[in-house]
N, CA, C and O atoms as CSV, one atom per row, in Angstrom:
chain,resi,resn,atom,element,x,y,z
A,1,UNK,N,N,113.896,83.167,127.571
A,1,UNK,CA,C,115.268,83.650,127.586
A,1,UNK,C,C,115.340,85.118,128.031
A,1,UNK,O,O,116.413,85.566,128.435
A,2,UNK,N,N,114.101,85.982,127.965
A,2,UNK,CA,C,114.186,87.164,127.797
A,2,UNK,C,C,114.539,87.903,129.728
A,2,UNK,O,O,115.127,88.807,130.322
A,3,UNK,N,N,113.555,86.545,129.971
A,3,UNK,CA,C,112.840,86.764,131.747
A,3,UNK,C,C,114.298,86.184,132.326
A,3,UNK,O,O,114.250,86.129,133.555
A,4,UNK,N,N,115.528,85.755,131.807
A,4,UNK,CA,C,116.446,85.324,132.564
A,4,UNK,C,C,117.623,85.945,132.241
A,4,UNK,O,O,118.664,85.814,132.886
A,5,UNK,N,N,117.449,86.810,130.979
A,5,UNK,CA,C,118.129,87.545,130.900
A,5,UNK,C,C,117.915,88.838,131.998
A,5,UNK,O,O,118.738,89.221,132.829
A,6,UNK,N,N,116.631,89.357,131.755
A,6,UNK,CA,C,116.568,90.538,132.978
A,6,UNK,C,C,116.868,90.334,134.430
A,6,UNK,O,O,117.395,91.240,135.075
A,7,UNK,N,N,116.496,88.955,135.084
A,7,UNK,CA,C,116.662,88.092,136.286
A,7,UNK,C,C,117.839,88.370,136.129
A,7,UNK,O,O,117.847,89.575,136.380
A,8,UNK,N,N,119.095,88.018,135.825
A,8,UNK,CA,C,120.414,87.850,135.566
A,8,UNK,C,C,121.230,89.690,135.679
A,8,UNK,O,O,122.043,90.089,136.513
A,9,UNK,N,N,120.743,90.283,134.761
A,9,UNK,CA,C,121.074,91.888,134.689
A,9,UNK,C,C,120.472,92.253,136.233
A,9,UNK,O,O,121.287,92.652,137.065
A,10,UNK,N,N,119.115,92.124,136.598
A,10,UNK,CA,C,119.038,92.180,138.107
A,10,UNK,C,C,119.512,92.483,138.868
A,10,UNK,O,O,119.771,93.555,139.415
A,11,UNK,N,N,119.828,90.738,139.093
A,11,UNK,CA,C,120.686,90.254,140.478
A,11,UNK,C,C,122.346,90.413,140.404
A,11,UNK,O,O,123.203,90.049,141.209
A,12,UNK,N,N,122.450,91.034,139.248
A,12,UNK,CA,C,124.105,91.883,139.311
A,12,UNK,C,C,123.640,92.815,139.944
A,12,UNK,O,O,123.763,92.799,141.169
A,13,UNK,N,N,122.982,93.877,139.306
A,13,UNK,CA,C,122.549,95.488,139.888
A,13,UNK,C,C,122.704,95.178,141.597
A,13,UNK,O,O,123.530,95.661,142.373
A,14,UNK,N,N,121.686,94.273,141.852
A,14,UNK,CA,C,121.277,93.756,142.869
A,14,UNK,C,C,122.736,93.160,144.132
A,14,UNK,O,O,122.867,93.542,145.294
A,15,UNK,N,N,123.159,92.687,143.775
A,15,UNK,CA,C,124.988,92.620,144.156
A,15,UNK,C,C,125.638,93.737,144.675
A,15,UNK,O,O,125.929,94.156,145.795
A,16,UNK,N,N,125.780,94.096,143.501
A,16,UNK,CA,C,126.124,95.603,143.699
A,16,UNK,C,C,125.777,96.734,144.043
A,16,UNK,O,O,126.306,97.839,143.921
A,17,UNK,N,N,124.574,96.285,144.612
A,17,UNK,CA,C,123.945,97.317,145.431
A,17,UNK,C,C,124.164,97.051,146.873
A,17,UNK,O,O,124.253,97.978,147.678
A,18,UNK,N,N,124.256,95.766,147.227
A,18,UNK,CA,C,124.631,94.934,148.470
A,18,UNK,C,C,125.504,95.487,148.899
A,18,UNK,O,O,125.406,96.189,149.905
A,19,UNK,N,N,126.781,95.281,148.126
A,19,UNK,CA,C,128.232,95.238,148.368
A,19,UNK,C,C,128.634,97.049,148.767
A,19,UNK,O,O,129.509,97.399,149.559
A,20,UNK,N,N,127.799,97.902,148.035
A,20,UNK,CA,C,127.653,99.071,148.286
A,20,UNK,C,C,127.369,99.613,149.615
A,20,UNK,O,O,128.004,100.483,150.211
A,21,UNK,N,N,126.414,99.031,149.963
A,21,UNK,CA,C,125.444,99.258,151.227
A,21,UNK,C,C,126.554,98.476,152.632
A,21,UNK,O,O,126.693,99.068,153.702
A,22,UNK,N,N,127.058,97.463,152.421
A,22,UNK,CA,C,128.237,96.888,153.101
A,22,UNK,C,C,129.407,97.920,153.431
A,22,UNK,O,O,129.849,98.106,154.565
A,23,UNK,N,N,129.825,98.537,152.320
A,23,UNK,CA,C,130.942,99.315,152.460
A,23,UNK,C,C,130.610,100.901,153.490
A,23,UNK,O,O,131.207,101.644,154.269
A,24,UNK,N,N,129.181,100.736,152.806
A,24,UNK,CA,C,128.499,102.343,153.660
A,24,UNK,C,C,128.346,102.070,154.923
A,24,UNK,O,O,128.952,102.841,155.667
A,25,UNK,N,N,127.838,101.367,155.350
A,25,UNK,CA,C,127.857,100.284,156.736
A,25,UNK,C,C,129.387,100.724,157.773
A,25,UNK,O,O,129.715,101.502,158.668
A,26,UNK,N,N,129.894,99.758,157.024
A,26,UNK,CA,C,131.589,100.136,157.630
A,26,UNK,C,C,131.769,100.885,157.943
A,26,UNK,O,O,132.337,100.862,159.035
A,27,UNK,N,N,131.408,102.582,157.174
A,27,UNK,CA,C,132.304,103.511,157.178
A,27,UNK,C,C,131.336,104.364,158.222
A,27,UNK,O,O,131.939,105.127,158.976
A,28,UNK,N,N,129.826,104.305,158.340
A,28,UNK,CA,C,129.052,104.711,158.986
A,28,UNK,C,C,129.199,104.284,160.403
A,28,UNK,O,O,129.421,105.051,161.339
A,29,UNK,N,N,129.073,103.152,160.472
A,29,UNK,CA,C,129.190,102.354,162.046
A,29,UNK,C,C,130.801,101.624,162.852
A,29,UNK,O,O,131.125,101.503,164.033
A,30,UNK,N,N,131.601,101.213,161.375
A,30,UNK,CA,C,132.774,100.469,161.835
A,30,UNK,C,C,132.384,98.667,161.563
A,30,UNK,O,O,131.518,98.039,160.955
A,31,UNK,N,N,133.184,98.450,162.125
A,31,UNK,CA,C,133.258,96.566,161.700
A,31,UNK,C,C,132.796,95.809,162.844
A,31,UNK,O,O,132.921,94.585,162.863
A,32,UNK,N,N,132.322,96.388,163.704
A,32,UNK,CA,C,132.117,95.854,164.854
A,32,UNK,C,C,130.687,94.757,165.115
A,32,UNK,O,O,130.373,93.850,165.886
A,33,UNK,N,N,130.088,95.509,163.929
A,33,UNK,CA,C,128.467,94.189,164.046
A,33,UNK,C,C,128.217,94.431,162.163
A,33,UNK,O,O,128.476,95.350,161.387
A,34,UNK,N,N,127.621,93.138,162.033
A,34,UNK,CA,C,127.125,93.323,160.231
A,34,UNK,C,C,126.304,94.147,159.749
A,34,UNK,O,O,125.691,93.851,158.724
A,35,UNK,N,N,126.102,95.430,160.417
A,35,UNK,CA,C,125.349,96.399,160.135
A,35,UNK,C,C,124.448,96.905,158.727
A,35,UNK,O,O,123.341,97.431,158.610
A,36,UNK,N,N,125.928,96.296,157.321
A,36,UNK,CA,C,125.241,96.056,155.823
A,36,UNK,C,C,124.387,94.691,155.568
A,36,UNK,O,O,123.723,94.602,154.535
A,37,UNK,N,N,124.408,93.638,156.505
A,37,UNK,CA,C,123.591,92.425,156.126
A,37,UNK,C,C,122.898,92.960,156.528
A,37,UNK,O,O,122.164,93.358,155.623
A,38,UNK,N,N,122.473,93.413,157.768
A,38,UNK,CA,C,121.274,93.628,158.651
A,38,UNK,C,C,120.401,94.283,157.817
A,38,UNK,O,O,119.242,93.930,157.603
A,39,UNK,N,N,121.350,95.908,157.015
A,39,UNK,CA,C,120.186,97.448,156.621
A,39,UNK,C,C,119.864,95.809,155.184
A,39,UNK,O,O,118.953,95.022,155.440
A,40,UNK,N,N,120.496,95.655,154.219
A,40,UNK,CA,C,120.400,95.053,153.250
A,40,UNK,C,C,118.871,93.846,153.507
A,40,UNK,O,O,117.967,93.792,152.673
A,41,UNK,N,N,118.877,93.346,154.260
A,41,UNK,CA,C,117.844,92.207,155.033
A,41,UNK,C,C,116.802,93.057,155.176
A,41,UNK,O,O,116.213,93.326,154.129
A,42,UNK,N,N,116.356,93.621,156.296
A,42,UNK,CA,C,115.250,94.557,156.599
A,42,UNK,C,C,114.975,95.272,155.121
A,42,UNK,O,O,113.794,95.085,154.826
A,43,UNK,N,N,115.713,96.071,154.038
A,43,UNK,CA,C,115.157,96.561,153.289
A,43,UNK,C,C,114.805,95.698,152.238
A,43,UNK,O,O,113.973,96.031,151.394
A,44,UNK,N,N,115.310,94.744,152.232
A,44,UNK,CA,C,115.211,93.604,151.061
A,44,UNK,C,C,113.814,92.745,151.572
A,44,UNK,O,O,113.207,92.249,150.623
A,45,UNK,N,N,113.121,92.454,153.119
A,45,UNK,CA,C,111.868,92.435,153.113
A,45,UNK,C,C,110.947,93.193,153.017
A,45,UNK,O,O,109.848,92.786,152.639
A,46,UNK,N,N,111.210,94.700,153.393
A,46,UNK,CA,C,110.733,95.400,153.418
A,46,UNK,C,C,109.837,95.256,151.769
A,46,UNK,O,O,108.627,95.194,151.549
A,47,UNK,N,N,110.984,95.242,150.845
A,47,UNK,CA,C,110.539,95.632,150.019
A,47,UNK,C,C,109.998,94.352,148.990
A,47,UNK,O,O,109.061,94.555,148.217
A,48,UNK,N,N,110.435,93.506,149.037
A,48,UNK,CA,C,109.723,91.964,148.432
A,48,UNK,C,C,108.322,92.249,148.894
A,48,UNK,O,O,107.435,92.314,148.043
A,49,UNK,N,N,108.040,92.426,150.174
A,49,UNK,CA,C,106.414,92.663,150.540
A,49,UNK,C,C,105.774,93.786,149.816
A,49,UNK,O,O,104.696,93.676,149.234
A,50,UNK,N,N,106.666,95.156,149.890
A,50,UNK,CA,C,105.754,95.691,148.912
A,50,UNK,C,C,105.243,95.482,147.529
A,50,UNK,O,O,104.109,95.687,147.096
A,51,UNK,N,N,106.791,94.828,146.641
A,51,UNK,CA,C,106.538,94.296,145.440
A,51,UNK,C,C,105.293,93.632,145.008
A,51,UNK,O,O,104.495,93.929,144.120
A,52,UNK,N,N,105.328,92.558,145.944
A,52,UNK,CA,C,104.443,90.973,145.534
A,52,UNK,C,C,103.498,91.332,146.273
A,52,UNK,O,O,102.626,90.467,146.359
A,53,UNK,N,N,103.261,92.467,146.981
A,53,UNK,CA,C,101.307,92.816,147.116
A,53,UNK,C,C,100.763,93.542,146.114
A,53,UNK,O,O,99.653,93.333,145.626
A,54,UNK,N,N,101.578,94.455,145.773
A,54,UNK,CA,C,101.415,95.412,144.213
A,54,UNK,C,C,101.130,94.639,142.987
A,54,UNK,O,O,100.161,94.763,142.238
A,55,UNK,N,N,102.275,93.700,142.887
A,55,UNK,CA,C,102.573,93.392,141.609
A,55,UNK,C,C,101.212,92.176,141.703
A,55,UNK,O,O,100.482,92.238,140.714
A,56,UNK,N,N,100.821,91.161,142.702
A,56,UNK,CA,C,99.908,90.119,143.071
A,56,UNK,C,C,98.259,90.795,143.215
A,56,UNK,O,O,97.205,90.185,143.032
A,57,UNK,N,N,98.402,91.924,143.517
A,57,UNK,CA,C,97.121,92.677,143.756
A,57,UNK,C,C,96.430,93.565,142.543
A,57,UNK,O,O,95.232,93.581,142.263
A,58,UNK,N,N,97.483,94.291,141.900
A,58,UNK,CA,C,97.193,95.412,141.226
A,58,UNK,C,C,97.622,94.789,139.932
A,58,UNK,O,O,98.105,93.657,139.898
A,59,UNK,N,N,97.405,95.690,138.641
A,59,UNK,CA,C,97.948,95.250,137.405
A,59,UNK,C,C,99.348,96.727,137.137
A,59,UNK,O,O,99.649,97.055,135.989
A,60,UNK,N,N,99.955,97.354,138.269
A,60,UNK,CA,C,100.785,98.050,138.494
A,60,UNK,C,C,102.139,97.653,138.047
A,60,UNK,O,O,102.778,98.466,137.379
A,61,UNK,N,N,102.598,96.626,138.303
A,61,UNK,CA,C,103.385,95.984,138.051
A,61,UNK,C,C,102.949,94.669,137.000
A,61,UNK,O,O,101.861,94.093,137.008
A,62,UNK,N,N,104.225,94.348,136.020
A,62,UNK,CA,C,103.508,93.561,135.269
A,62,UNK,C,C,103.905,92.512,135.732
A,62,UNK,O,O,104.564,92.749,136.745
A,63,UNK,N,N,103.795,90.588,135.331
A,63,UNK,CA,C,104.704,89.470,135.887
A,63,UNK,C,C,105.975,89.678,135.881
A,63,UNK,O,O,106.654,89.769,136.904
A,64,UNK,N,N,106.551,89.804,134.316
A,64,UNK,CA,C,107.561,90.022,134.480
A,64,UNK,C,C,108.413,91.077,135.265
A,64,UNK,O,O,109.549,90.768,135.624
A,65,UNK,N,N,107.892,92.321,135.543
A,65,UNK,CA,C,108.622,93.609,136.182
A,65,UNK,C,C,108.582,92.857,137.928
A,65,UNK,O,O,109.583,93.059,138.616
A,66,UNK,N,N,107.865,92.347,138.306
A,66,UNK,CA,C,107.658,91.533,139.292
A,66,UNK,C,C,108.431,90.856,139.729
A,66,UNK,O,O,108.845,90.846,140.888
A,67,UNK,N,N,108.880,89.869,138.420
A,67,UNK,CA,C,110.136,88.520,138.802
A,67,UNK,C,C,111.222,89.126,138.724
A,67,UNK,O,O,111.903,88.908,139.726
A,68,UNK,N,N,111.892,90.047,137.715
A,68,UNK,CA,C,112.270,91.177,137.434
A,68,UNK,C,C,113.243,91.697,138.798
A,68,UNK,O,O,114.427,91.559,139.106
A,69,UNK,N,N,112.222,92.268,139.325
A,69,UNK,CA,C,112.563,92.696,141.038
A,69,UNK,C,C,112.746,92.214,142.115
A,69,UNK,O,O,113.470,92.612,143.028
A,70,UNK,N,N,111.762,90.884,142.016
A,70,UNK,CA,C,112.359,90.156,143.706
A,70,UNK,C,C,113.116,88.774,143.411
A,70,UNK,O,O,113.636,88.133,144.324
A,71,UNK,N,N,113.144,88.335,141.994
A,71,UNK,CA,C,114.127,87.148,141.836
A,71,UNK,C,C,115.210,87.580,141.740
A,71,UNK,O,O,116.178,87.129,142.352
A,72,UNK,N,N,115.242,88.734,140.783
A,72,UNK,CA,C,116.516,89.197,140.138
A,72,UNK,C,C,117.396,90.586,141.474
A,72,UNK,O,O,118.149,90.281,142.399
A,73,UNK,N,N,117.092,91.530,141.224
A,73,UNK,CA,C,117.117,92.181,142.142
A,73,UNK,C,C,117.316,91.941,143.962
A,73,UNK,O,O,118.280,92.024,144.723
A,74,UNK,N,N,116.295,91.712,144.082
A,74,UNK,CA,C,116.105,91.638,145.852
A,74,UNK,C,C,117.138,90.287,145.910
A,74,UNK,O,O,118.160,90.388,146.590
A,75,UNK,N,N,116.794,88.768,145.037
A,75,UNK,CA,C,117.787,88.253,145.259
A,75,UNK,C,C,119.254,88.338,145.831
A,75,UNK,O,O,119.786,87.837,146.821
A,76,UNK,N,N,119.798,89.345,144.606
A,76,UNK,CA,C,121.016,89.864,144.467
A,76,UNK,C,C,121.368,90.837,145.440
A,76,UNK,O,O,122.530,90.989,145.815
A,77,UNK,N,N,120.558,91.398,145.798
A,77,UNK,CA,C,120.500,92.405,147.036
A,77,UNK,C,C,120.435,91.706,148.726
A,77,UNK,O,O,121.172,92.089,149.635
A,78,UNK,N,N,119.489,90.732,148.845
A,78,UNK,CA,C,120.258,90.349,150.336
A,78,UNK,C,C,120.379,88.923,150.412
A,78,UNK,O,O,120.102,88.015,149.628
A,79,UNK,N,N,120.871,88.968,151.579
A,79,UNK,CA,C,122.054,88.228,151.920
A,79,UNK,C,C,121.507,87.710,153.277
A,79,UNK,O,O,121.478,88.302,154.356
A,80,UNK,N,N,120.933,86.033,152.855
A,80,UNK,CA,C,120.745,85.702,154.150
A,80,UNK,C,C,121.671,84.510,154.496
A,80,UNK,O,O,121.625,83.951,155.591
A,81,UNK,N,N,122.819,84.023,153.135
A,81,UNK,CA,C,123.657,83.146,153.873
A,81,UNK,C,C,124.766,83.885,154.032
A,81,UNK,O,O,125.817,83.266,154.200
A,82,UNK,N,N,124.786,84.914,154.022
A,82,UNK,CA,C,125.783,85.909,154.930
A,82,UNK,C,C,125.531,86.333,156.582
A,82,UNK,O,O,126.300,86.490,157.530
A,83,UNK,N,N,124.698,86.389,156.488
A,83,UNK,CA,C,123.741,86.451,157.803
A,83,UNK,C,C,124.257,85.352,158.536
A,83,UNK,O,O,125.034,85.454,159.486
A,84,UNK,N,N,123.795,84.279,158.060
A,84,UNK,CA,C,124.091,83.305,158.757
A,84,UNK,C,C,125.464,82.534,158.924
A,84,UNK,O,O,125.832,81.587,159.619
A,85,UNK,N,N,126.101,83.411,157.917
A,85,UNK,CA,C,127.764,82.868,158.239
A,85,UNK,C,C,128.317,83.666,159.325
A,85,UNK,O,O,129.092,83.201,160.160
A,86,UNK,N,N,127.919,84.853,159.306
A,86,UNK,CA,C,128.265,86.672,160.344
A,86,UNK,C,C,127.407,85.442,161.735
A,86,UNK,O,O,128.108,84.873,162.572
A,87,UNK,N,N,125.831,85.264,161.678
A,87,UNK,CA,C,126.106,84.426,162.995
A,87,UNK,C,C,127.373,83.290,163.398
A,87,UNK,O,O,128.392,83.355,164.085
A,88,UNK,N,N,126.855,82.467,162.757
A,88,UNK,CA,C,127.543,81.351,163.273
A,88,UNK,C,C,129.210,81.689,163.382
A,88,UNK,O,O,129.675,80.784,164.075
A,89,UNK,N,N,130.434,82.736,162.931
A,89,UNK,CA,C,131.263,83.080,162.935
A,89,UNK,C,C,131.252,84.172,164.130
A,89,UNK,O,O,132.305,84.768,164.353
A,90,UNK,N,N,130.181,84.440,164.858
A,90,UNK,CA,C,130.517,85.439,166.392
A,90,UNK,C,C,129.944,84.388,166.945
A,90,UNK,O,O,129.288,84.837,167.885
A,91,UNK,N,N,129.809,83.136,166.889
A,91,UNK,CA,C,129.216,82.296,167.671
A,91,UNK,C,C,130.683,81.171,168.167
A,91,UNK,O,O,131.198,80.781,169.215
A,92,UNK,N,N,130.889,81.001,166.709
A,92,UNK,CA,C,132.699,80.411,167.011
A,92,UNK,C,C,133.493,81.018,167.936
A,92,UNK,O,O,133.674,80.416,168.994
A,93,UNK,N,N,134.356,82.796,167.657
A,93,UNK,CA,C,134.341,83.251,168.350
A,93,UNK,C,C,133.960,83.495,169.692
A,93,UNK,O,O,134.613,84.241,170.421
A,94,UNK,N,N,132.963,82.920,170.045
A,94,UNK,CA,C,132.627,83.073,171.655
A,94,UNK,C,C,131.808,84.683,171.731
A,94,UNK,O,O,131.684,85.348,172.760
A,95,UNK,N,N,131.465,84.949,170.774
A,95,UNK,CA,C,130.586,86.265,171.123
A,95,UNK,C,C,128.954,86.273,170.617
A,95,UNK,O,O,128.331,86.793,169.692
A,96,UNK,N,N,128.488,84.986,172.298
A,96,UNK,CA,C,127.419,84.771,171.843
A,96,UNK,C,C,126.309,86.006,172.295
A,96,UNK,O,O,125.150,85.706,172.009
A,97,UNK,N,N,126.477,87.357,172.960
A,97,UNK,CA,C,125.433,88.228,173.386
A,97,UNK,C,C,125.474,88.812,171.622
A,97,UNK,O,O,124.410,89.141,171.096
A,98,UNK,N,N,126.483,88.869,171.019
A,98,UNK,CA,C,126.697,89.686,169.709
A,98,UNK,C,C,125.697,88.904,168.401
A,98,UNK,O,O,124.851,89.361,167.632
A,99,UNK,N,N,126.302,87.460,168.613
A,99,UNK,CA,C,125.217,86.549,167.488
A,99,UNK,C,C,123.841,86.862,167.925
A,99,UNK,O,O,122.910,87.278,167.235
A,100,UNK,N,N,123.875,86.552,169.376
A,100,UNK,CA,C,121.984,86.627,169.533
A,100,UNK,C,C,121.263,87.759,169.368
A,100,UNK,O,O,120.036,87.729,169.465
A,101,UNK,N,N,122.031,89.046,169.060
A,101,UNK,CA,C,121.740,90.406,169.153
A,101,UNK,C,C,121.137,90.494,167.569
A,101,UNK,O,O,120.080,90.914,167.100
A,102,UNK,N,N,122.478,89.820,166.930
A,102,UNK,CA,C,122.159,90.176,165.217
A,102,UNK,C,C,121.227,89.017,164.617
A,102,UNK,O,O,120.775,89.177,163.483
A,103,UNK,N,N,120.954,87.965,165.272
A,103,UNK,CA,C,119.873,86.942,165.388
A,103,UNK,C,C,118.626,87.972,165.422
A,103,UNK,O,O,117.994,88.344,164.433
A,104,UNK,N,N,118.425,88.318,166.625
A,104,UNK,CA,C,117.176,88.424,166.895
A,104,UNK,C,C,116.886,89.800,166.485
A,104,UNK,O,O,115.720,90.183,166.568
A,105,UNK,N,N,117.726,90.535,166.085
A,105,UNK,CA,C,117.675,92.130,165.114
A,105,UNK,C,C,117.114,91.729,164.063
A,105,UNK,O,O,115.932,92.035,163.904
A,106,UNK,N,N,117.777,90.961,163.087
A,106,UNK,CA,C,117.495,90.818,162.042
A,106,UNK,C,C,116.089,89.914,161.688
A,106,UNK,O,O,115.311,90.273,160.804
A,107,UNK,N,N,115.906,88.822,162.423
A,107,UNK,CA,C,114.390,88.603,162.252
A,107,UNK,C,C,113.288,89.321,162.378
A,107,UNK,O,O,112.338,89.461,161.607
A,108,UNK,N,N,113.597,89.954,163.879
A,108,UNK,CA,C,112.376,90.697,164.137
A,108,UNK,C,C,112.575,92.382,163.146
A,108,UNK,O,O,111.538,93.046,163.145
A,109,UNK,N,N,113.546,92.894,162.528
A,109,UNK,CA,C,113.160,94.059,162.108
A,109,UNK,C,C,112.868,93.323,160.736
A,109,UNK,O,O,112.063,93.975,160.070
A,110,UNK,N,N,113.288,92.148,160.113
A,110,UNK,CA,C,112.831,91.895,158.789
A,110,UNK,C,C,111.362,91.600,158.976
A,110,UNK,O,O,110.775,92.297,158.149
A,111,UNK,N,N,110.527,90.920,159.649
A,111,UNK,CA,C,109.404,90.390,159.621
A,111,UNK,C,C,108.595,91.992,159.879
A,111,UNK,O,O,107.672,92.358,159.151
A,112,UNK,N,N,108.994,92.620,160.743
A,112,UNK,CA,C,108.132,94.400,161.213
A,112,UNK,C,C,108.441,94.820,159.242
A,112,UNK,O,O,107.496,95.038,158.485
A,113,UNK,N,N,109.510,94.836,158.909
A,113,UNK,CA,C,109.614,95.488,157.530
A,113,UNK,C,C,108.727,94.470,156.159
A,113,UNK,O,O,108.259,94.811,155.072
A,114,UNK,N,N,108.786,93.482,156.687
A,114,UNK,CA,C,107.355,93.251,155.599
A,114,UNK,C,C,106.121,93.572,156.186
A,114,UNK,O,O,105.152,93.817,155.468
A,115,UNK,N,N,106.048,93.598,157.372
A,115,UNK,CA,C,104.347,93.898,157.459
A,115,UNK,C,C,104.436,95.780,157.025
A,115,UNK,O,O,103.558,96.442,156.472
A,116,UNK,N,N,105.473,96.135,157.392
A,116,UNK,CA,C,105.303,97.631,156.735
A,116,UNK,C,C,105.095,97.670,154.619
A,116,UNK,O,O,104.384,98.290,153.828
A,117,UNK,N,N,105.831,96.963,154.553
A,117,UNK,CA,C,105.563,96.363,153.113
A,117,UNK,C,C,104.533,96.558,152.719
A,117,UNK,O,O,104.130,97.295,151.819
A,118,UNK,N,N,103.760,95.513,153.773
A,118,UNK,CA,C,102.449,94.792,152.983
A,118,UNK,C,C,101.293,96.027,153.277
A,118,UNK,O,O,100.379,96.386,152.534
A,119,UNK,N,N,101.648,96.514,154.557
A,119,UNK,CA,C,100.675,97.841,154.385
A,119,UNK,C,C,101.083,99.298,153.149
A,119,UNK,O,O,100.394,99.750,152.235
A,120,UNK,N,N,102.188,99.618,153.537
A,120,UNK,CA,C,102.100,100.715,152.320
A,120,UNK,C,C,101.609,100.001,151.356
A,120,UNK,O,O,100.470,100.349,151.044
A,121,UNK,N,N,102.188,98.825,150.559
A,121,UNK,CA,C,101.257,98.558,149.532
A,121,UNK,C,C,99.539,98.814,149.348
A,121,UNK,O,O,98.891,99.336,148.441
A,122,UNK,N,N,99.199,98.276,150.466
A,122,UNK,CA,C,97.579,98.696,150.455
A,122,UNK,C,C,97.579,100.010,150.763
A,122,UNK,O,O,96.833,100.534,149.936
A,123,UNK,N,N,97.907,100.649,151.332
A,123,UNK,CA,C,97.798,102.125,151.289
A,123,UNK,C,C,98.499,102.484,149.848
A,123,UNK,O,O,98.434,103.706,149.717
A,124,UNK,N,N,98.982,102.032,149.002
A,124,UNK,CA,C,99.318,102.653,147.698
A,124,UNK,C,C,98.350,102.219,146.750
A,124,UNK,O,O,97.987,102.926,145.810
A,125,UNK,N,N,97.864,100.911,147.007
A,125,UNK,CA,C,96.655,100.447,146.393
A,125,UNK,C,C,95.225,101.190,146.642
A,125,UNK,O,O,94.316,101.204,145.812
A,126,UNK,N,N,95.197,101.575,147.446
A,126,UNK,CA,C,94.005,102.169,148.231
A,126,UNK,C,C,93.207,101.428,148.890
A,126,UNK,O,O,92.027,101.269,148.575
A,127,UNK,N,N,93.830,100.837,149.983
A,127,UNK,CA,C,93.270,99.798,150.827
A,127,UNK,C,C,93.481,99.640,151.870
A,127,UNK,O,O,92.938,98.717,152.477
């Protein structure tokens, strides 16, 4: 009960950290591309990779501070069926250079942001 209570407190924080980062988005860039799914995505792999090499490698993190962070947290923090509604909704629209842009942004900087992950981790591990 304890591990779903924190999971739960989390992935609110975790929400609301989203929804934050969305609004900063807007006001930084405008409405013109999903700029808060995108930063939210990339940092939300970014950082699951660092977690679960730390927390899987080291005794740095404990299980629970672990599940803690990428069930609860990172959960709550991105947003990949937003992603995929922001595609398929510039795809309806007819603005397919715009979907394939935030398509292929968002995979390729999420997958570069876990391998950055997975290295600082070993460089924080000493490895």
């Amino acid at each position: 009960m304890k591990t779903l209570l924190l999971v739960a407190i989390a992935g609110a924080v975790g929400s609301a950290s989203r929804y934050l980062v969305s609004l900063g988005a807007v006001r930084w860039f405008g409405p013109g591309f999903p700029y808060g799914t995108l930063t939210v995505n990339v940092v939300g792999s970014f950082l699951i990779a660092l977690i679960m090499q730390i927390g899987l490698r080291t005794e740095a993190l404990t299980p629970l501070m672990r599940i803690t962070l990428t069930s609860g947290f990172l959960g709550g923090f991105t947003t990949y069926s937003a992603f995929n509604y922001e595609s398929l909704d510039m795809m309806s629209r007819g603005a397919w250079r715009l979907a394939l842009t935030n398509l292929a942004a968002t995979v390729i900087a999420c997958l570069v942001a876990g391998v950055l992950g997975f290295r600082v981790a070993r460089m924080v591990m000493g490895r």
